[in-house]
VOLO-887556 format. One line per field, with one value per residue (C-alpha): residue in one letter; y, x, z. Coordinates in steps of 0.5 Angstrom, whole numbers, plus 500, padded with zeros to 3 digits. Layout:
rest = [a, ...]
c2 = [Y, ...]
c1 = [X, ...]
c3 = [Z, ...]
//
This chain:
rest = [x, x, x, x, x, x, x, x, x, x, x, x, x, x, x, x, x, x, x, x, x, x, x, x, x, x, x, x, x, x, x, x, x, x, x, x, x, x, x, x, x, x, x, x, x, x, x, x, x, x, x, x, x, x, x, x, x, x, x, x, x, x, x, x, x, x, x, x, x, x, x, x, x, x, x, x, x, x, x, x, x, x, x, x, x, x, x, x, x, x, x, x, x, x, x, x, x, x, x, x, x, x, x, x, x, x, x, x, x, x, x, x, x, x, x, x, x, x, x, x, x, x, x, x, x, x, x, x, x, x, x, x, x, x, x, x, x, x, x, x, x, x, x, x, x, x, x, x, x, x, x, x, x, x, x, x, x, x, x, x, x, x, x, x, x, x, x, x, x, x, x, x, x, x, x, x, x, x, x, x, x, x, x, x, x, x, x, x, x, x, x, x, x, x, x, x, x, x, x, x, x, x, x, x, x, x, x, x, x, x, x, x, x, x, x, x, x, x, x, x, x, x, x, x, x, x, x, x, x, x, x, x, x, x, x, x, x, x, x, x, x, x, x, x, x, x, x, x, x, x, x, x, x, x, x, x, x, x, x, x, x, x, x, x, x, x, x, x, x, x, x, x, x, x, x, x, x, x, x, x, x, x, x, x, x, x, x, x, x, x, x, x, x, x, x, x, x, x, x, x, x, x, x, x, x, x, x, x, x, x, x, x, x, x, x, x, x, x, x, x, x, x, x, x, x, x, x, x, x, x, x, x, x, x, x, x, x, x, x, x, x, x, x, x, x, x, x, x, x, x, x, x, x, x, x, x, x, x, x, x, x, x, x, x, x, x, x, x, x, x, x, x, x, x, x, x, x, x, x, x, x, x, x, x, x, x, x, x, x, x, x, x, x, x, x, x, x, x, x, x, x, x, x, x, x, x, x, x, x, x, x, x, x, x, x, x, x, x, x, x, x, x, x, x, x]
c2 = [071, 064, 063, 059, 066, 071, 067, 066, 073, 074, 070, 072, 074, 081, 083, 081, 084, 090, 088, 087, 094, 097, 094, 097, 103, 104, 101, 100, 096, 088, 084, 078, 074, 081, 081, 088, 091, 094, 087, 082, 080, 075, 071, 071, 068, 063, 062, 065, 058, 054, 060, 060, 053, 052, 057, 054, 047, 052, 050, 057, 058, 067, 068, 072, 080, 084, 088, 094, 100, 107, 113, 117, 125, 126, 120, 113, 108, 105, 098, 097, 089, 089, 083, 079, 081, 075, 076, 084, 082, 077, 082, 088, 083, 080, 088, 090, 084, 085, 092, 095, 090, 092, 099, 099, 097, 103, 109, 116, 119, 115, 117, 113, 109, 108, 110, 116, 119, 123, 127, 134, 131, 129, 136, 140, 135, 136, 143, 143, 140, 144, 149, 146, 148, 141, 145, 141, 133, 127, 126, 118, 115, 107, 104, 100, 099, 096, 091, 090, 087, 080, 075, 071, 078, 081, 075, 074, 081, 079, 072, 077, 080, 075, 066, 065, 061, 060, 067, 068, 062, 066, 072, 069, 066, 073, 075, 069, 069, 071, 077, 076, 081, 081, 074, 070, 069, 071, 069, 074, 072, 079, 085, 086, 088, 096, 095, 090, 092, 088, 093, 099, 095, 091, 096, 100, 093, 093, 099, 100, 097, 103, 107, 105, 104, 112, 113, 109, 114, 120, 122, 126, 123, 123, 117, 117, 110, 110, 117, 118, 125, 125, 132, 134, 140, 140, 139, 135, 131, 130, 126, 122, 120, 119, 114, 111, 110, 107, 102, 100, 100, 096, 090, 090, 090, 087, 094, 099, 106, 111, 114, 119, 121, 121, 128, 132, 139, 145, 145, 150, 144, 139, 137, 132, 129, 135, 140, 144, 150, 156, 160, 166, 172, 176, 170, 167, 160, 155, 155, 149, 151, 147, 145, 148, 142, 140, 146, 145, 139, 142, 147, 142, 139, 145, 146, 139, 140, 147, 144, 148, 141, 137, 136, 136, 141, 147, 144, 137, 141, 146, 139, 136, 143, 143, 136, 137, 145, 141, 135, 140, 145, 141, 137, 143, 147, 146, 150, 158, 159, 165, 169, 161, 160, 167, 166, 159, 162, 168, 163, 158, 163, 165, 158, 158, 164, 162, 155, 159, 163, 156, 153, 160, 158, 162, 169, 170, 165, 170, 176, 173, 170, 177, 181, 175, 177, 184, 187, 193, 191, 194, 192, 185, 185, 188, 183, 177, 179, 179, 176, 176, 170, 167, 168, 176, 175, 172, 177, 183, 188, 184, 177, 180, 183, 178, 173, 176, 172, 173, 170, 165, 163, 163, 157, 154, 154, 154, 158, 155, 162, 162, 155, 156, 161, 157, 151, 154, 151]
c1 = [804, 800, 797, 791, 790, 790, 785, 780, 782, 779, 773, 772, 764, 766, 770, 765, 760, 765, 766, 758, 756, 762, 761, 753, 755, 759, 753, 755, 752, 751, 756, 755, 750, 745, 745, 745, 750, 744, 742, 747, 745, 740, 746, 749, 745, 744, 750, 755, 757, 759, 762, 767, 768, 770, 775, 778, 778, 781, 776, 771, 772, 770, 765, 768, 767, 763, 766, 763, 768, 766, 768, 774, 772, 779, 776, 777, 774, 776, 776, 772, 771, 765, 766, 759, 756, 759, 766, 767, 765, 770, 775, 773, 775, 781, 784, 781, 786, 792, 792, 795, 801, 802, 802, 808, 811, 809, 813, 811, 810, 805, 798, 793, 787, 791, 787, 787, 790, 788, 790, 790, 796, 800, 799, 801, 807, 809, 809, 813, 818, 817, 818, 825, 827, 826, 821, 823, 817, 818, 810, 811, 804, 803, 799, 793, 796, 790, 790, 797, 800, 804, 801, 807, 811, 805, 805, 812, 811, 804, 807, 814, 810, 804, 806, 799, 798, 792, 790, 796, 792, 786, 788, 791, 784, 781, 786, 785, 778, 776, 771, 765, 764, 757, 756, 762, 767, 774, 781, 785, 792, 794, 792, 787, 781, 780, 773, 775, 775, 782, 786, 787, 792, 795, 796, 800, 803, 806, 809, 811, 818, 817, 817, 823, 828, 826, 828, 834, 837, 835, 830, 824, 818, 809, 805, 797, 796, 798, 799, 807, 811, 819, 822, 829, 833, 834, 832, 838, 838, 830, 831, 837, 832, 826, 830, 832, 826, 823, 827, 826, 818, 818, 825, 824, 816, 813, 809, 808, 810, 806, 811, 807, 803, 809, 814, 819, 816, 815, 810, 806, 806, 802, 795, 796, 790, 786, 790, 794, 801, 803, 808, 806, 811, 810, 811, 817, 813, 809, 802, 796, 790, 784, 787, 784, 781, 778, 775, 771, 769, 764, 762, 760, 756, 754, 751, 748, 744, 742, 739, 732, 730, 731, 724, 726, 724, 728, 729, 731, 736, 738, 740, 743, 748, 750, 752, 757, 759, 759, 765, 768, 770, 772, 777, 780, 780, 788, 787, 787, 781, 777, 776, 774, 769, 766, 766, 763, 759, 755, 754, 751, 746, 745, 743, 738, 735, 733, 731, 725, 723, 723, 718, 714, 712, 705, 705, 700, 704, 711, 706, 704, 712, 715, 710, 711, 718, 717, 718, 712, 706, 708, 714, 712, 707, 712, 717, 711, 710, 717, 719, 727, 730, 732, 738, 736, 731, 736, 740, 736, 735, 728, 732, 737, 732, 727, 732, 737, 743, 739, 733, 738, 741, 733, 732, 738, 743, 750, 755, 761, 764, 761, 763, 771, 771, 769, 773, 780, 787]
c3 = [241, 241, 235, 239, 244, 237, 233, 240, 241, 234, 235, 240, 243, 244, 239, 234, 237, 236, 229, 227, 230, 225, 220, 220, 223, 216, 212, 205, 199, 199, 197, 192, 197, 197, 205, 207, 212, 217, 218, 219, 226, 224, 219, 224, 230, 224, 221, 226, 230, 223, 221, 227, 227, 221, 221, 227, 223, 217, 213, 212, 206, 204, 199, 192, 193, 188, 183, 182, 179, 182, 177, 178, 178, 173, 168, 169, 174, 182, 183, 189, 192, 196, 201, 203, 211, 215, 211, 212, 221, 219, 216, 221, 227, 225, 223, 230, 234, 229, 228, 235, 234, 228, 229, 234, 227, 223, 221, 225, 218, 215, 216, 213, 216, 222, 229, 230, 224, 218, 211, 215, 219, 213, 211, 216, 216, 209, 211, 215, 211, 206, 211, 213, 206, 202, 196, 191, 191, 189, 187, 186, 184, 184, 179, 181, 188, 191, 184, 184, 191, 190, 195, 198, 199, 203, 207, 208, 212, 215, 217, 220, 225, 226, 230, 228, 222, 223, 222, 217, 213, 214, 212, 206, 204, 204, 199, 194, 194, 188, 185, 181, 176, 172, 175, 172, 177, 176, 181, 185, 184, 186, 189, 195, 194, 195, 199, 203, 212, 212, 205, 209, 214, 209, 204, 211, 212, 205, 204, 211, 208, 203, 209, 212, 207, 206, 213, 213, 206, 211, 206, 208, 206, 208, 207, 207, 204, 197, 197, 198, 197, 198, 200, 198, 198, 190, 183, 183, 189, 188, 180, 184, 189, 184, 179, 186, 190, 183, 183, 189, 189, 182, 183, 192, 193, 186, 185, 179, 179, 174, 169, 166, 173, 177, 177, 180, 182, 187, 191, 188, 182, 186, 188, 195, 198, 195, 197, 194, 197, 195, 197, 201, 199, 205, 212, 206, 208, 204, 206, 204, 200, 197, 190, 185, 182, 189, 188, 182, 185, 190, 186, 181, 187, 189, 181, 182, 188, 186, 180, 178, 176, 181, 184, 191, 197, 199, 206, 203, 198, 204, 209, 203, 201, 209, 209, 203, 205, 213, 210, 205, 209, 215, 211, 208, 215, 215, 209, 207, 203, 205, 199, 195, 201, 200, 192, 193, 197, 193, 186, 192, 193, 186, 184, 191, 189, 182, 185, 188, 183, 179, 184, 186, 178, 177, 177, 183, 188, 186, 187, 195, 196, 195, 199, 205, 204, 205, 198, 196, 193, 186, 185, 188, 182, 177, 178, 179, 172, 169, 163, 164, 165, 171, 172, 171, 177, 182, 181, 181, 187, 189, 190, 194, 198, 198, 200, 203, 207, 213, 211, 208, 215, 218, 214, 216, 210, 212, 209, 207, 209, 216, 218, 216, 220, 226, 224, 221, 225]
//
């Protein structure tokens, strides 16, 4: 590939066009300059023409990424690298020109950020391996990968595949750009900051060697970004490749294995990407399902966005609640969750009925909204006048009534139930 061609490519009208709409498609929080991603049009006609000329010159130097540290649900933080406006089109251009010639040298079986893949795929994978009798999995977590890659082995991999040095410097540029964290500055000596448009496809780059070296000891393995699992046949089999497969990692390609959250177990044992398996006695088949922890996370949106103190309209909390149940359900399609849907579902309508009593407040309004809703004139003024607590009223026979799962469904609410049976593979 010319090097002078792949960088005109890259800076090219068009394919910054391209990168500019993606990067305000995706919007995001500002970068270290504050600039936002819904308004880079105006930076760029300003400074889009010196930018371009001194990345020719390899004189354009990139702006440090904001350090901002997003919670874990299970405890600790995720360091994120939020990169500046110009610098994000400039990494989305630049993965959008080098991506398909890297695509041709992936593994079939890695799944993450790559066009036209996704975690649903992973997981159909796996089970089928696990379906082809290798139940027992080599769970392998890497410590802080995105925080932990060496530079020069993943540019020796990137300049493998890519006679530019012109953008192979570029690229290197990027990694060596430095954070800011609280306004101090700080080198980046390692890693690629998570955030960042190029990561994804360098974080791919760099464990495509994992990849392949499994395939070379005809192991079984899926692979969405950081997240591998290897599939033997035996306990046994499955600590050789474990103790193996780490040394690898840690002595060919300079990354860090968690010890304690790495493990050889059934698959009934392992949460991957959010699912969880089982083994279905009857079909004699491993199945996915939503794992257990994955499930406790959207009931405690669901909790959070059914908050009787949340001073929001019920037809904003209804919109939020489809959102949620709408992304939830569609990633877990691939699952079998029936009966969690319709439990899910039941609570949710609980905690929404007790959000209406809440905001009908004075005895008169309850009065004049259950008779709209079709309850007697007497036992609406009897329930108006209640003094059980919330809880009671939203389960009673007059809630239920008055708020019944088809009233619920005229207003709009999606039901998780509902809209699995419309999506489920």
């Amino acid at each position: 590939m010319n090097k002078a061609k792949l960088l005109e490519q890259i800076l090219s009208e068009e394919n910054l066009k391209l990168a500019m709409k993606k990067v305000k498609d995706n919007r995001g929080e500002p970068g270290a300059d504050g600039i936002r991603t819904g308004d880079p049009e105006d930076y760029w006609y300003e400074h889009g023409k010196e930018i371009k000329e001194k990345i020719r010159q390899r004189k354009y130097k990139p702006q440090p990424v904001l350090r901002v540290e997003i919670p874990k649900p299970n405890g600790g933080v995720r360091n994120l690298g939020i990169p500046t406006v110009a610098d994000r089109m400039i990494q989305q251009a630049i993965t959008q020109v080098i991506t398909p010639h890297f695509e041709k040298t992936f593994h079939e079986h890695s799944y993450g950020f790559r066009p036209e893949r996704c975690a649903q795929q992973a997981i159909v994978k796996a089970l089928e391996m696990m379906n082809r009798h290798n139940d027992w999995i080599v769970d392998i977590d890497l410590e802080k990968f995105f925080d932990t890659v060496p530079h020069d082995k993943l540019m020796t991999l990137v300049a493998k595949q890519i006679e530019g040095g012109d953008v192979v410097s570029l690229i290197r540029k990027y990694l060596v750009s430095g954070i800011m964290i609280d306004d101090e500055y700080k080198e980046s000596i390692i890693g690629t900051p998570q955030g960042g448009n190029l990561s994804p496809l360098l974080s791919n780059i760099m464990l495509n060697e994992l990849d392949w070296e499994l395939e070379a000891r005809g192991l079984n393995m899926v692979r969405y970004a950081d997240d591998c699992i290897i599939l033997a046949g035996s306990e046994k089999g499955a600590n050789r490749v474990m103790q193996s497969v780490v040394k690898f990692i840690e002595t060919k390609l300079g990354l860090k294995v968690n010890a304690t959250k790495s493990k050889v177990d059934r698959p009934n044992k392992i949460k991957y990407l959010g699912y969880g398996f089982y083994y279905d006695s009857r079909q004699r088949m491993y199945k996915a399902k939503p794992h257990q922890k994955s499930v406790e996370r959207i009931k405690q949106k669901i909790k959070e966005l059914t908050s009787r103190s949340w001073g929001v309209s019920m037809e904003y909390r209804i919109m939020r609640l489809n959102q949620t149940i709408r992304g939830w359900v569609n990633y877990f399609k691939f699952g079998n969750m029936k009966t969690t849907c319709e439990e899910i579902d039941r609570h949710m309508r609980s905690r929404l009925r007790i959000c209406y009593w809440k905001q009908w407040k004075k005895v008169s309004t309850k009065y004049k909204e259950l008779q709209k809703l079709g309850i007697p004139k007497g036992k609406a003024w009897a329930w108006a006048n209640s003094r059980k607590s919330y809880a009671r009223v939203a389960g009673s026979y007059v809630m239920h009534r008055a708020m019944s799962n088809a009233r619920f469904k005229e207003k709009g609410l999606i039901f998780l139930s509902t809209h699995y049976a419309k999506v489920h593979i």
